[in-house]
N, CA, C and O atoms as a GROMACS GRO file, in nm:
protein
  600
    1UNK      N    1   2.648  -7.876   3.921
    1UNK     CA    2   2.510  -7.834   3.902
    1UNK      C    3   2.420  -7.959   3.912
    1UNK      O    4   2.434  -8.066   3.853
    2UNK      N    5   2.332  -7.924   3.996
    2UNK     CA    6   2.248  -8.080   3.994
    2UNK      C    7   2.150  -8.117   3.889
    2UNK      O    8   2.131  -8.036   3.799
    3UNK      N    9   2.098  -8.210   3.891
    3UNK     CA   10   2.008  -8.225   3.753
    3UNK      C   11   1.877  -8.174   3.767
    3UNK      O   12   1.818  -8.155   3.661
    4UNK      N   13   1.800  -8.141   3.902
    4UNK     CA   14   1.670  -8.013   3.903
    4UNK      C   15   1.701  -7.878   3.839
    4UNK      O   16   1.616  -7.818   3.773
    5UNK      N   17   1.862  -7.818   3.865
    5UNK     CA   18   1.894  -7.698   3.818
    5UNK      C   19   1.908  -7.707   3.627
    5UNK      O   20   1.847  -7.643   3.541
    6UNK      N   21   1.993  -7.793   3.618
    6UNK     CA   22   1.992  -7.862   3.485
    6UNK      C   23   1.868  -7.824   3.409
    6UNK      O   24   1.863  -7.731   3.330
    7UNK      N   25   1.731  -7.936   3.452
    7UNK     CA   26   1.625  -7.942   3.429
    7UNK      C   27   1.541  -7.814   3.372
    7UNK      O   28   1.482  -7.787   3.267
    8UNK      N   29   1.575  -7.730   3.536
    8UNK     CA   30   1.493  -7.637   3.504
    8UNK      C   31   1.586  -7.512   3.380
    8UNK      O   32   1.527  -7.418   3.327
    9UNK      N   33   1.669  -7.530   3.368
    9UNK     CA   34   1.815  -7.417   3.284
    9UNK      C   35   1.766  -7.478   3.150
    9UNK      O   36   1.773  -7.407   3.049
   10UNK      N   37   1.719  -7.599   3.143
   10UNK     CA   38   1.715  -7.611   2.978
   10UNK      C   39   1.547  -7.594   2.934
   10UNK      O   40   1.511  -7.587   2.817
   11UNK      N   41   1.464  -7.591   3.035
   11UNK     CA   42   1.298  -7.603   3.013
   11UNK      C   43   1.250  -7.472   2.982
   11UNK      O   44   1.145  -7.440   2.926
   12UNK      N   45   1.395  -7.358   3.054
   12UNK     CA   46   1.338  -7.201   3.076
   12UNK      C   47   1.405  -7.129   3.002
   12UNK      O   48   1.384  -7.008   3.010
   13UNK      N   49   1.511  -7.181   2.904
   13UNK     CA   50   1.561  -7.144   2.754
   13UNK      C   51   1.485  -7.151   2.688
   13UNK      O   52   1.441  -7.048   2.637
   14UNK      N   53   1.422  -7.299   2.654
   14UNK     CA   54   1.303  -7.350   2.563
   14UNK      C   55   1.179  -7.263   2.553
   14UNK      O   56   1.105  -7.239   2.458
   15UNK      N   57   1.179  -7.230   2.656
   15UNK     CA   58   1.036  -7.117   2.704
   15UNK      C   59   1.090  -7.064   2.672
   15UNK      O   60   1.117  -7.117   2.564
   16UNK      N   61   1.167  -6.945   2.681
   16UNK     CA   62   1.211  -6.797   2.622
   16UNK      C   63   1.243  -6.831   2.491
   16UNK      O   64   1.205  -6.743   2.413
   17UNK      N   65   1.294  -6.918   2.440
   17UNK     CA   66   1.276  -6.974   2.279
   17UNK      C   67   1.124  -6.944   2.186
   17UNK      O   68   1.103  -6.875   2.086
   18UNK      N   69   1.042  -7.021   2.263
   18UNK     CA   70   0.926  -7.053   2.218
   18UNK      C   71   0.827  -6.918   2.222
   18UNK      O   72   0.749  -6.893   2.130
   19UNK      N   73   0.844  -6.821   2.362
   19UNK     CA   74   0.788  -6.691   2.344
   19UNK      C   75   0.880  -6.574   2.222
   19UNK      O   76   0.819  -6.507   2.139
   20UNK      N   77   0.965  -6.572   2.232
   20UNK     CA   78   1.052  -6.520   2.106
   20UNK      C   79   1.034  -6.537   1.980
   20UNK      O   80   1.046  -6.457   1.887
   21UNK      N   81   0.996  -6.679   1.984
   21UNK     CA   82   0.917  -6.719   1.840
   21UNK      C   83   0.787  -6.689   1.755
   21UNK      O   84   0.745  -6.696   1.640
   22UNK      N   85   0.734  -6.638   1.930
   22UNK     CA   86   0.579  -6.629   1.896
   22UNK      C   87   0.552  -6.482   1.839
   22UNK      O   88   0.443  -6.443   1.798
   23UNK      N   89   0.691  -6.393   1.844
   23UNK     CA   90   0.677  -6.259   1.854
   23UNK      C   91   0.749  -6.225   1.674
   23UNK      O   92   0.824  -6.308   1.623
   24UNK      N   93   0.719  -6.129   1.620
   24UNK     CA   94   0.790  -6.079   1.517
   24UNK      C   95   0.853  -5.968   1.537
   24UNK      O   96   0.802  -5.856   1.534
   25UNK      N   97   0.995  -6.000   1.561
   25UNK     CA   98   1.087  -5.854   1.593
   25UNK      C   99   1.117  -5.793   1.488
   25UNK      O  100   1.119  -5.670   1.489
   26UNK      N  101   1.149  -5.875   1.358
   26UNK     CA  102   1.211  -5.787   1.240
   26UNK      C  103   1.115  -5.774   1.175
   26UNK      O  104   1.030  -5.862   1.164
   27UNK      N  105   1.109  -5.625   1.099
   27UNK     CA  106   1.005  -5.557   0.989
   27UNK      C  107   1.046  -5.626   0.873
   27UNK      O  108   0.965  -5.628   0.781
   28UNK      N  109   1.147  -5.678   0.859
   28UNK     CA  110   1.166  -5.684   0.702
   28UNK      C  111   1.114  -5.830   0.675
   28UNK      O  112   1.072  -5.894   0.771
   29UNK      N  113   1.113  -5.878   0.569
   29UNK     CA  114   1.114  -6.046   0.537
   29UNK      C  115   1.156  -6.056   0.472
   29UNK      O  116   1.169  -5.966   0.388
   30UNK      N  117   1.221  -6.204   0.462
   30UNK     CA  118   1.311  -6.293   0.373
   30UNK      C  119   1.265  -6.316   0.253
   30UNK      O  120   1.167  -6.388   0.276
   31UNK      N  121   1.274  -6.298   0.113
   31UNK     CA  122   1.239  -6.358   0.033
   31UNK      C  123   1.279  -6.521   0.008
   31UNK      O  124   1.395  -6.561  -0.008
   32UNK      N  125   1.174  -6.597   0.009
   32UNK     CA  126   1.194  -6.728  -0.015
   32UNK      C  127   1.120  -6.750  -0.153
   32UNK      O  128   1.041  -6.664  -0.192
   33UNK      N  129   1.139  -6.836  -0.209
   33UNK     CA  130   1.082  -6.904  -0.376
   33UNK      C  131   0.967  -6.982  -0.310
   33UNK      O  132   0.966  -7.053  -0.210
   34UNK      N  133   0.853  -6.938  -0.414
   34UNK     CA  134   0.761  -6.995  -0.349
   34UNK      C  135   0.735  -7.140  -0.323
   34UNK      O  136   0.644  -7.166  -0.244
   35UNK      N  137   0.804  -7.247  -0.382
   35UNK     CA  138   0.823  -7.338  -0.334
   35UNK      C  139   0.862  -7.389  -0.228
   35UNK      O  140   0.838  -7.508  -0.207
   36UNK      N  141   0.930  -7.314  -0.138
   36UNK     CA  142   1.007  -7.327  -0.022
   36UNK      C  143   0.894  -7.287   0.077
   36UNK      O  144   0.870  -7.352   0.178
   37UNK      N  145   0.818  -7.161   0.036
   37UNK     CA  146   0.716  -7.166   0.122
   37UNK      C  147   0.618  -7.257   0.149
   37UNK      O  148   0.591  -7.279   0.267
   38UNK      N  149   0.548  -7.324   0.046
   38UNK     CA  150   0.462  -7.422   0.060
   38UNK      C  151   0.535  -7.577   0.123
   38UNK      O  152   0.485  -7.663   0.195
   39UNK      N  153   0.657  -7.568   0.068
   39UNK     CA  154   0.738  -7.704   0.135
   39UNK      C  155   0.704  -7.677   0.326
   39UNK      O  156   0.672  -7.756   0.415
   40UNK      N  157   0.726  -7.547   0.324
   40UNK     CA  158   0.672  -7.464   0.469
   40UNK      C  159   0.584  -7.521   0.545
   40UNK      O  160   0.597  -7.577   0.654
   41UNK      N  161   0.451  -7.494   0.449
   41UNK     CA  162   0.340  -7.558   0.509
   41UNK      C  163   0.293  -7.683   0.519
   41UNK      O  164   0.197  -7.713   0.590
   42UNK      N  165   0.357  -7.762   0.448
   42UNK     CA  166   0.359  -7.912   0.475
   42UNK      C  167   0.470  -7.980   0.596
   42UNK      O  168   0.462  -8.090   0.651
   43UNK      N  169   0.556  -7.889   0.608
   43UNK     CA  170   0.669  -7.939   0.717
   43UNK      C  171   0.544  -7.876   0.885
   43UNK      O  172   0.526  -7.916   1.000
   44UNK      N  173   0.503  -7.788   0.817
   44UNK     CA  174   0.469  -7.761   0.957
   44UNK      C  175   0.340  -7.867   1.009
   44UNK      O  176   0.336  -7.900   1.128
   45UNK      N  177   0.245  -7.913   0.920
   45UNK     CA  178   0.126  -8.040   0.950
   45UNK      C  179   0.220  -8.136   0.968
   45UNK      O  180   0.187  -8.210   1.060
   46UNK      N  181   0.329  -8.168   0.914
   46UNK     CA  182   0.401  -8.296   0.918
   46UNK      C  183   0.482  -8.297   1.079
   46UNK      O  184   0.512  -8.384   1.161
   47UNK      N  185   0.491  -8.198   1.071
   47UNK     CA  186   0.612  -8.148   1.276
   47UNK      C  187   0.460  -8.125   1.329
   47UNK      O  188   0.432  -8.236   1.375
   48UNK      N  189   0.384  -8.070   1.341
   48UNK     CA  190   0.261  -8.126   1.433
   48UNK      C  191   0.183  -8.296   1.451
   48UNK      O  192   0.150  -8.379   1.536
   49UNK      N  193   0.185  -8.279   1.356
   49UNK     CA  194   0.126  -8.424   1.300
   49UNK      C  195   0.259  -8.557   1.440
   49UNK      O  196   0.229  -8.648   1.518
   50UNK      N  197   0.366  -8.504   1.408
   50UNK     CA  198   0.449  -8.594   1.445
   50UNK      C  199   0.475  -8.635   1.597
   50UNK      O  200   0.492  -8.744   1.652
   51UNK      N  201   0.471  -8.469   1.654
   51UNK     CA  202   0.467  -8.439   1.772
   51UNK      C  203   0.401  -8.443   1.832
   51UNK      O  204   0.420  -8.438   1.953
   52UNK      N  205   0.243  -8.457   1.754
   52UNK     CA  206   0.132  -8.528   1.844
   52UNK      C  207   0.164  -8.659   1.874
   52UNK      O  208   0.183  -8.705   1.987
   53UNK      N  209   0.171  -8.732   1.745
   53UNK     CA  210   0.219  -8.875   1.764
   53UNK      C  211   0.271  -8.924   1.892
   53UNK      O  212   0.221  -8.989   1.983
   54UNK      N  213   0.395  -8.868   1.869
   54UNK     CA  214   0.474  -8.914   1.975
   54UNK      C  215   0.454  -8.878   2.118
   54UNK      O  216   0.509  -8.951   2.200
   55UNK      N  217   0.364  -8.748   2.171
   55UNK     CA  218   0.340  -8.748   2.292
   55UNK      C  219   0.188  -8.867   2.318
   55UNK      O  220   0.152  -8.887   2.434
   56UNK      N  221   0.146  -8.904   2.256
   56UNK     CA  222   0.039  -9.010   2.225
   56UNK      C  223   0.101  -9.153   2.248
   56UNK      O  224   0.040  -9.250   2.294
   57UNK      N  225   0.194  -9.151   2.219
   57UNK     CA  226   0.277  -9.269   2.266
   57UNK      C  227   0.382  -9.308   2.334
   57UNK      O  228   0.433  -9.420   2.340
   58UNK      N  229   0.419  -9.188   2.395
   58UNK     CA  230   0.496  -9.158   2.519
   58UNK      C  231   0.432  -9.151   2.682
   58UNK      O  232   0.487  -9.159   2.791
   59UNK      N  233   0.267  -9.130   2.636
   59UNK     CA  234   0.241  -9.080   2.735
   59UNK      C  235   0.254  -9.087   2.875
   59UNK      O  236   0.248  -8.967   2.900
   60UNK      N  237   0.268  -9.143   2.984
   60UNK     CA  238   0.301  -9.135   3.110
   60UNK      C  239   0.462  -9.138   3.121
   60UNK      O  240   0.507  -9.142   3.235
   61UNK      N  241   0.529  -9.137   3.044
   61UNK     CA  242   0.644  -9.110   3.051
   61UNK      C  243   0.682  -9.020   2.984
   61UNK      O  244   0.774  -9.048   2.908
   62UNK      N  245   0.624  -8.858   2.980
   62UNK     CA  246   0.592  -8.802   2.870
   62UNK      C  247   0.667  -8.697   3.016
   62UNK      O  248   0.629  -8.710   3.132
   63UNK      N  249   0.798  -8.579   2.961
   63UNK     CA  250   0.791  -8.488   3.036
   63UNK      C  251   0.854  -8.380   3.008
   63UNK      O  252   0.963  -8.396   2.954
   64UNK      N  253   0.809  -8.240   3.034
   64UNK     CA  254   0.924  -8.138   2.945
   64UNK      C  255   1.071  -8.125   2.956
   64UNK      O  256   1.158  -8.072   2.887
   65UNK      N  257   1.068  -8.212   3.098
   65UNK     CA  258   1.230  -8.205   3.158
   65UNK      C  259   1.312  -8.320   3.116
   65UNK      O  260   1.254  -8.420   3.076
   66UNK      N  261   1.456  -8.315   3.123
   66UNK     CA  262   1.518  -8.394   3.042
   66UNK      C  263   1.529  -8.548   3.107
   66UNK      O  264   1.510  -8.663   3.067
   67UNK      N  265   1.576  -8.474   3.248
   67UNK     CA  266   1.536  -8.645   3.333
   67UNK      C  267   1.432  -8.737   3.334
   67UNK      O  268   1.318  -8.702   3.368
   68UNK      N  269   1.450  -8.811   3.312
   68UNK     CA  270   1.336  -8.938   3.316
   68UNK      C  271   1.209  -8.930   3.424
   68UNK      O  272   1.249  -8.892   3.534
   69UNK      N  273   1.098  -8.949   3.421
   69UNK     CA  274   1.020  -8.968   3.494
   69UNK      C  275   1.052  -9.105   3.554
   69UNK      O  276   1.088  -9.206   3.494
   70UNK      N  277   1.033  -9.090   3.667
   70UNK     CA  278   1.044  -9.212   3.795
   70UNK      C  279   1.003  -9.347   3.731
   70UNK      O  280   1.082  -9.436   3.699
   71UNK      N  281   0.877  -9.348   3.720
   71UNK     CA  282   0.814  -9.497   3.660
   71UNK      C  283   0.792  -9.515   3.511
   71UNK      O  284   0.732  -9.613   3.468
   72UNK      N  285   0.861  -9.378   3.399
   72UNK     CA  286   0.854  -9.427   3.272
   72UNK      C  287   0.927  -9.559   3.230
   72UNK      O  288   0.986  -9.632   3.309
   73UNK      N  289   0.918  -9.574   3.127
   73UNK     CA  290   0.946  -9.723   3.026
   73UNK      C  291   1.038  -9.618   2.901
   73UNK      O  292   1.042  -9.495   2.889
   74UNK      N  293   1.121  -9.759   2.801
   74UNK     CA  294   1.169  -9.676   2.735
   74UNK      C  295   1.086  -9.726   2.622
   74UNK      O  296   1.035  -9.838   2.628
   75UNK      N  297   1.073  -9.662   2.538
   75UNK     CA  298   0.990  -9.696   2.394
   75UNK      C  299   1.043  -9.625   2.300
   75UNK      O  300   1.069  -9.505   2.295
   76UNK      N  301   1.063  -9.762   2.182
   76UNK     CA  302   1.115  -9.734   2.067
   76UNK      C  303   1.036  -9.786   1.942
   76UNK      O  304   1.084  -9.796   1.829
   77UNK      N  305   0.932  -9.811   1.973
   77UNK     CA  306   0.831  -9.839   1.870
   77UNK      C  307   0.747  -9.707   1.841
   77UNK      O  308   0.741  -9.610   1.917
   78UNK      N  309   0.658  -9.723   1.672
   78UNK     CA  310   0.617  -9.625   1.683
   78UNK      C  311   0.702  -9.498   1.592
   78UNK      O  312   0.769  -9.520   1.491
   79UNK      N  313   0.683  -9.385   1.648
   79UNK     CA  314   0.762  -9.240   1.623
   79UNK      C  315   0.890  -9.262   1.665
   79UNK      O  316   0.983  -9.207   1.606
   80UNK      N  317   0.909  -9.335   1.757
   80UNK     CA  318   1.020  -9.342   1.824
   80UNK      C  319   1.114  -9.415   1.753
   80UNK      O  320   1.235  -9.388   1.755
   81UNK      N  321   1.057  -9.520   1.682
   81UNK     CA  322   1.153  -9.618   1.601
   81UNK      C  323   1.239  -9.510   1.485
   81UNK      O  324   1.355  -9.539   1.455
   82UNK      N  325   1.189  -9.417   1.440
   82UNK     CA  326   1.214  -9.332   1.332
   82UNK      C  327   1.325  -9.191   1.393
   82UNK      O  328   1.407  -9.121   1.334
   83UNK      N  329   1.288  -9.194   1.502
   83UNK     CA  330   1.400  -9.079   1.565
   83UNK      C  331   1.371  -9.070   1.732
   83UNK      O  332   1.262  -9.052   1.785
   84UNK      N  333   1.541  -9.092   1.818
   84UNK     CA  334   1.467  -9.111   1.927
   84UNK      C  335   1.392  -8.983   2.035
   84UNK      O  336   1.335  -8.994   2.144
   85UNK      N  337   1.417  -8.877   1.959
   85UNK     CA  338   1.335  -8.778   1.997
   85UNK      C  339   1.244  -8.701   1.903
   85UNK      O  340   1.270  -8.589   1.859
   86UNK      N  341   1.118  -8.782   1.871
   86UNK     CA  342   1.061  -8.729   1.763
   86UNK      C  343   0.956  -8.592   1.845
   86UNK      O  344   0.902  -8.501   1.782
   87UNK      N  345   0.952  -8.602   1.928
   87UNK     CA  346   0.873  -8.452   1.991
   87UNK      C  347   1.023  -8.351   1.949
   87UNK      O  348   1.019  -8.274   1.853
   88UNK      N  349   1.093  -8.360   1.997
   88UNK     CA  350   1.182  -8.221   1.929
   88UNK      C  351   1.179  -8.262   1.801
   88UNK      O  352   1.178  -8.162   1.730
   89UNK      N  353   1.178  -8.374   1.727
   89UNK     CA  354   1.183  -8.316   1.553
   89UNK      C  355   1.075  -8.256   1.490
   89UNK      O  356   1.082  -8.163   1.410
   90UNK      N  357   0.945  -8.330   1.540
   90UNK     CA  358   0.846  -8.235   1.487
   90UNK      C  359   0.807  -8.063   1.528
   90UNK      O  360   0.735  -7.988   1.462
   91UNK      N  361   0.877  -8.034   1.653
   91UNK     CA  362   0.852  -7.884   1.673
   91UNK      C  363   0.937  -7.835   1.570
   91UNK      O  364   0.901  -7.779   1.467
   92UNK      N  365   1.079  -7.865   1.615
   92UNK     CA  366   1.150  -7.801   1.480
   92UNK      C  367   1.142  -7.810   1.354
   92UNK      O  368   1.204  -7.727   1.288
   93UNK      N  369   1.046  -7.933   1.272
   93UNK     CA  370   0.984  -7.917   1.179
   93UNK      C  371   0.919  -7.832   1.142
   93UNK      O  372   0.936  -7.767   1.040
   94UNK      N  373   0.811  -7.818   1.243
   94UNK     CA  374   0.699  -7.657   1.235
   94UNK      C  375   0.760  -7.566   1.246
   94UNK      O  376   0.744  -7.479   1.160
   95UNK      N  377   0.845  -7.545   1.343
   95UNK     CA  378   0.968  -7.381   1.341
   95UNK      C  379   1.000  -7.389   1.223
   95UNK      O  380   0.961  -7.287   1.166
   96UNK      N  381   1.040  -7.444   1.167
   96UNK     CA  382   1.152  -7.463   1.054
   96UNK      C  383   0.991  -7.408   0.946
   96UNK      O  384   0.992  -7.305   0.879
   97UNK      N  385   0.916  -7.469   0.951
   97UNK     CA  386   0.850  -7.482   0.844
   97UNK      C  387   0.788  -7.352   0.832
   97UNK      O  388   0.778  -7.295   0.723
   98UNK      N  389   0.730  -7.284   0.976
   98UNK     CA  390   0.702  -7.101   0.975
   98UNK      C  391   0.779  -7.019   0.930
   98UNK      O  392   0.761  -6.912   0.873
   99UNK      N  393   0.877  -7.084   0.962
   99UNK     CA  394   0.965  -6.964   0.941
   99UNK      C  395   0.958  -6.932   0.765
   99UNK      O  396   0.968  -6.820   0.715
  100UNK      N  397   0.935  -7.093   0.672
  100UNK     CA  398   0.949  -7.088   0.528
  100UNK      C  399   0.833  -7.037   0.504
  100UNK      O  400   0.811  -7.005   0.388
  101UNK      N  401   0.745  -7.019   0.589
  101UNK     CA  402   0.607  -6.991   0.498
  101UNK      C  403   0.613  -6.866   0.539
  101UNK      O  404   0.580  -6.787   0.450
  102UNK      N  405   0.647  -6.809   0.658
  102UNK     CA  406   0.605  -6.654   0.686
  102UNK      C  407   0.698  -6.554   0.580
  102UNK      O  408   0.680  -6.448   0.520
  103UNK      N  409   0.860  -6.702   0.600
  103UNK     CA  410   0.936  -6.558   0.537
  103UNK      C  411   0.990  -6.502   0.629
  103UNK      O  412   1.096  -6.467   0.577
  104UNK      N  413   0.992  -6.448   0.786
  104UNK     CA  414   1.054  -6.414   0.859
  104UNK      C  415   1.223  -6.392   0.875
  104UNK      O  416   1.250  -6.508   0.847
  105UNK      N  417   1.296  -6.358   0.888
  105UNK     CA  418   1.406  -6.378   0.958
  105UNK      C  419   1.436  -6.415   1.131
  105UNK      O  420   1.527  -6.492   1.164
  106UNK      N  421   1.394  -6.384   1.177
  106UNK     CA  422   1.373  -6.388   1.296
  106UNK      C  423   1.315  -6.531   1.358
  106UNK      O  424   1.337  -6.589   1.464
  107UNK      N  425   1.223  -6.563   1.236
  107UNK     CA  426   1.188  -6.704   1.306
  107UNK      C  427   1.288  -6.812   1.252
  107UNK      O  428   1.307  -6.923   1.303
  108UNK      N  429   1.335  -6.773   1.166
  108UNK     CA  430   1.450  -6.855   1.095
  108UNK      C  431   1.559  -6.858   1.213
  108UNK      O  432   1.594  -6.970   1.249
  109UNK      N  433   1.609  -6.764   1.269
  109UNK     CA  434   1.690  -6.756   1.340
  109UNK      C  435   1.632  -6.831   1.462
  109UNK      O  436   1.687  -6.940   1.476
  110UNK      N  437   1.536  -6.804   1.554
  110UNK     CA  438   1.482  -6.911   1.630
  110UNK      C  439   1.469  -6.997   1.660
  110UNK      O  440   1.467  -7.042   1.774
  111UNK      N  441   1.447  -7.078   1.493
  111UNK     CA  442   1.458  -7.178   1.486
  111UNK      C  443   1.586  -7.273   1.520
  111UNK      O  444   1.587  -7.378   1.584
  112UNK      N  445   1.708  -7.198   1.450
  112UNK     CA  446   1.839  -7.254   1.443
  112UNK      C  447   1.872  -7.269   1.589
  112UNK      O  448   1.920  -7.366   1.648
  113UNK      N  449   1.836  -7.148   1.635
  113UNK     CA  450   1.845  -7.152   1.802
  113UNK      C  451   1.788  -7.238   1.902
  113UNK      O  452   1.826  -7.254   2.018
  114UNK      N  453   1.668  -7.306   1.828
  114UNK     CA  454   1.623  -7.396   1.919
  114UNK      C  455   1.660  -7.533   1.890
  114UNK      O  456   1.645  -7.625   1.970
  115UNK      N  457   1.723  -7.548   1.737
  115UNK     CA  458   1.760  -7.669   1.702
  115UNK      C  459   1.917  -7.724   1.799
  115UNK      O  460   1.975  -7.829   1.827
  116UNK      N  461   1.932  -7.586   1.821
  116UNK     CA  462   2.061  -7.603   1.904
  116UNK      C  463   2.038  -7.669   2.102
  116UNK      O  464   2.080  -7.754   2.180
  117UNK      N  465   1.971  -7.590   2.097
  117UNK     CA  466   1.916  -7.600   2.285
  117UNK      C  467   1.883  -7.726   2.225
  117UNK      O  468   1.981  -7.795   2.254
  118UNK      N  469   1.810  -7.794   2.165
  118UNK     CA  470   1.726  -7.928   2.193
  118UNK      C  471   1.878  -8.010   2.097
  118UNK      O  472   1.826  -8.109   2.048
  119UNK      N  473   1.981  -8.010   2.068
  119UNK     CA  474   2.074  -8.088   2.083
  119UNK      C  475   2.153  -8.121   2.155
  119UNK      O  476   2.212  -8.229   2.149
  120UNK      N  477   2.175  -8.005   2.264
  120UNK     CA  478   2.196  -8.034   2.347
  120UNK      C  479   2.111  -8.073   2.514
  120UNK      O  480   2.148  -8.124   2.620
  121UNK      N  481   2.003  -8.026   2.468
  121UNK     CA  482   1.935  -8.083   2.581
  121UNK      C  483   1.928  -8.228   2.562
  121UNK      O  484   1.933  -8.300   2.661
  122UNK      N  485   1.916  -8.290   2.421
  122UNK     CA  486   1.884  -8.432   2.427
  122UNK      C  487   2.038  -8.533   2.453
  122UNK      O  488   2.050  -8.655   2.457
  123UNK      N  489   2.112  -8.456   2.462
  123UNK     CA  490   2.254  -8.527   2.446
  123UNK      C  491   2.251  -8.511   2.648
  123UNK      O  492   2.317  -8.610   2.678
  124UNK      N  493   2.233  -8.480   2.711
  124UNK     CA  494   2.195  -8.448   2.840
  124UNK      C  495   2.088  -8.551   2.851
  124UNK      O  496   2.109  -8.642   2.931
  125UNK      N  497   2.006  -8.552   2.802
  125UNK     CA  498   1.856  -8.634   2.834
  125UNK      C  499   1.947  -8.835   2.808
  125UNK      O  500   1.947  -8.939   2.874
  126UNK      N  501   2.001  -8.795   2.692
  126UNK     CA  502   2.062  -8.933   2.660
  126UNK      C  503   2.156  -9.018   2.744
  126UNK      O  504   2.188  -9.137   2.739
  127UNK      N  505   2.193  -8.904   2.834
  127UNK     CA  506   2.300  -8.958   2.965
  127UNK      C  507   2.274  -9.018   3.041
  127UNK      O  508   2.334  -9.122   3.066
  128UNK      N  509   2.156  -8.967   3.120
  128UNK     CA  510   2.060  -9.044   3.180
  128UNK      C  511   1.965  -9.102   3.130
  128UNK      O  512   1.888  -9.128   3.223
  129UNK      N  513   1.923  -9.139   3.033
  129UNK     CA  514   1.836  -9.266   2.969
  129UNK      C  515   1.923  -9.358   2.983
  129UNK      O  516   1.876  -9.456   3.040
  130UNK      N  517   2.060  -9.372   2.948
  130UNK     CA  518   2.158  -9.452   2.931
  130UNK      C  519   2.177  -9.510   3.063
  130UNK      O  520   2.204  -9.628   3.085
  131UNK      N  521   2.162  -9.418   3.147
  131UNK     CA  522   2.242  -9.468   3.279
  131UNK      C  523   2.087  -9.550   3.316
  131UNK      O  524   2.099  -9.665   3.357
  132UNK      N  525   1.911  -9.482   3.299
  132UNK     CA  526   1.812  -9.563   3.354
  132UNK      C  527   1.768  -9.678   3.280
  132UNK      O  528   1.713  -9.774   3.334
  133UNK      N  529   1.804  -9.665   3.094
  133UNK     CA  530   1.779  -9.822   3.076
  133UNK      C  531   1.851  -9.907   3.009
  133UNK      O  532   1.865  -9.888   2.888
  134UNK      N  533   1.913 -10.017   3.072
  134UNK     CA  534   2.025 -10.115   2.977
  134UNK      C  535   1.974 -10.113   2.854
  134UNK      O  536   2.076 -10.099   2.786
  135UNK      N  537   1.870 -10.119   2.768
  135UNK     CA  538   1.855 -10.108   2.654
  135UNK      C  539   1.895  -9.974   2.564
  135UNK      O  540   1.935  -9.977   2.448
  136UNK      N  541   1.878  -9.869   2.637
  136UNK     CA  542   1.924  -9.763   2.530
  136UNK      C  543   2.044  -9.758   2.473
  136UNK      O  544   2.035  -9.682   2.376
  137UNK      N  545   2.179  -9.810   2.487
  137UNK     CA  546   2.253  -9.788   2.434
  137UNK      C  547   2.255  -9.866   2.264
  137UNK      O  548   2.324  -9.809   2.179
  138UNK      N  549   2.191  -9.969   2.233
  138UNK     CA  550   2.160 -10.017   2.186
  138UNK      C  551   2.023  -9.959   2.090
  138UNK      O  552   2.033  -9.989   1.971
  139UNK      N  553   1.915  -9.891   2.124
  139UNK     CA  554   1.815  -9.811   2.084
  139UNK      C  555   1.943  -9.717   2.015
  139UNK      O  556   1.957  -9.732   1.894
  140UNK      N  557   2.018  -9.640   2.071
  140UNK     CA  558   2.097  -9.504   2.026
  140UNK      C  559   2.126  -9.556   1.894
  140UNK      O  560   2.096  -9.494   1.792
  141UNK      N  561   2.198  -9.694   1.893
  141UNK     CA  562   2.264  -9.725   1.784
  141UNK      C  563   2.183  -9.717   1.635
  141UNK      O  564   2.208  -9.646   1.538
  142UNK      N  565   2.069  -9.827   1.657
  142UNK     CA  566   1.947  -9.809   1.562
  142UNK      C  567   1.889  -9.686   1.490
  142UNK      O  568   1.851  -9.687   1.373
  143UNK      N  569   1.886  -9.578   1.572
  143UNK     CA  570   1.787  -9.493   1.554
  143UNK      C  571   1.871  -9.370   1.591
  143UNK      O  572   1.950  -9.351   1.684
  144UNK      N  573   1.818  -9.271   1.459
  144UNK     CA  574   1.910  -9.133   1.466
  144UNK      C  575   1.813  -9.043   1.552
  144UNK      O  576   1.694  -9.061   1.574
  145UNK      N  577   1.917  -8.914   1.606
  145UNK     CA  578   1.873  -8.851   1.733
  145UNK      C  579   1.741  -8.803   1.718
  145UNK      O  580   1.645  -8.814   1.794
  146UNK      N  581   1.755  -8.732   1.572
  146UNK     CA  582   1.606  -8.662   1.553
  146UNK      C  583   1.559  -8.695   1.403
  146UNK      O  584   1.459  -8.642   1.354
  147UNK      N  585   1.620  -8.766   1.351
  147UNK     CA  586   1.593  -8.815   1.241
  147UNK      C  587   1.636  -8.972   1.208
  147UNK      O  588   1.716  -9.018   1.290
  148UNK      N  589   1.591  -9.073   1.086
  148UNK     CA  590   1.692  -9.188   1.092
  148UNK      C  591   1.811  -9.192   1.024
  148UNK      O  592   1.867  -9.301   1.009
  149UNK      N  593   1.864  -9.075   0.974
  149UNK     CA  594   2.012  -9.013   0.942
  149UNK      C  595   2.072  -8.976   1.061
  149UNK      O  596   2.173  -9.031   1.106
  150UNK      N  597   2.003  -8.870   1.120
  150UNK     CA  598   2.130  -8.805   1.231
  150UNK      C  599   2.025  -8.743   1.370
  150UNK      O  600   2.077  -8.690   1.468
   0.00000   0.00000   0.00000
């Protein structure tokens, strides 16, 4: 499979992820403690907040697809120093964090689902960073995938 097909197989999951999310299939909701909900709404300013960041400081090397843009740079300062894919941690922060505040099931489930596609999309993305910059293997070591734990 080449890496355009690649590209486009993991960008058009993400999309059917992200419209799935936007939708409420199940009638029922989760009871959560209301603490968990409000933890909710702070994860979700904190996963926006973050994911702005980092496309702010990614920018021209900024792309939805996993392969590298031609003339990006690698950067690890910043958002980046803290996780090397902080645009997927802060979405899944906000997934994660709707899902606590709505209560949903469905977005809960979404979420898990997208935490999955974007582990493996970035373990794919990491192959080729590796192969475009002698420094990343070294960045990998420092800095956890989506967090500075893991």
């Amino acid at each position: 499979m080449s890496n355009t097909t690649k590209d486009y197989l993991f960008v058009g999951i993400q999309f059917v992820l992200f419209v799935a999310y936007a939708f409420n299939i199940t009638k029922g909701l989760t009871h959560f403690p209301d603490w968990l909900q409000y933890l909710g709404l702070v994860m979700v300013v904190a996963g926006i907040g973050l994911a702005s960041l980092a496309m702010i400081q990614i920018r021209t090397s900024f792309s939805p697809f996993p392969t590298p843009v031609e003339d990006g740079q690698l950067i690890s300062n910043g958002a980046f120093s803290v996780a090397r894919h902080p645009i997927y941690t802060g979405i899944l922060l906000a997934a994660f964090g709707y899902a606590f505040y709505t209560a949903y099931t469905d977005k809960l489930i979404w979420s898990v689902l997208l935490l999955i596609l974007f582990y493996f999309k970035s373990s794919y993305e990491e192959q080729l960073l590796s192969q475009k910059y002698a420094g990343y293997a070294d960045y990998k070591k420092r800095v956890g995938r989506f967090t500075p734990w893991w």
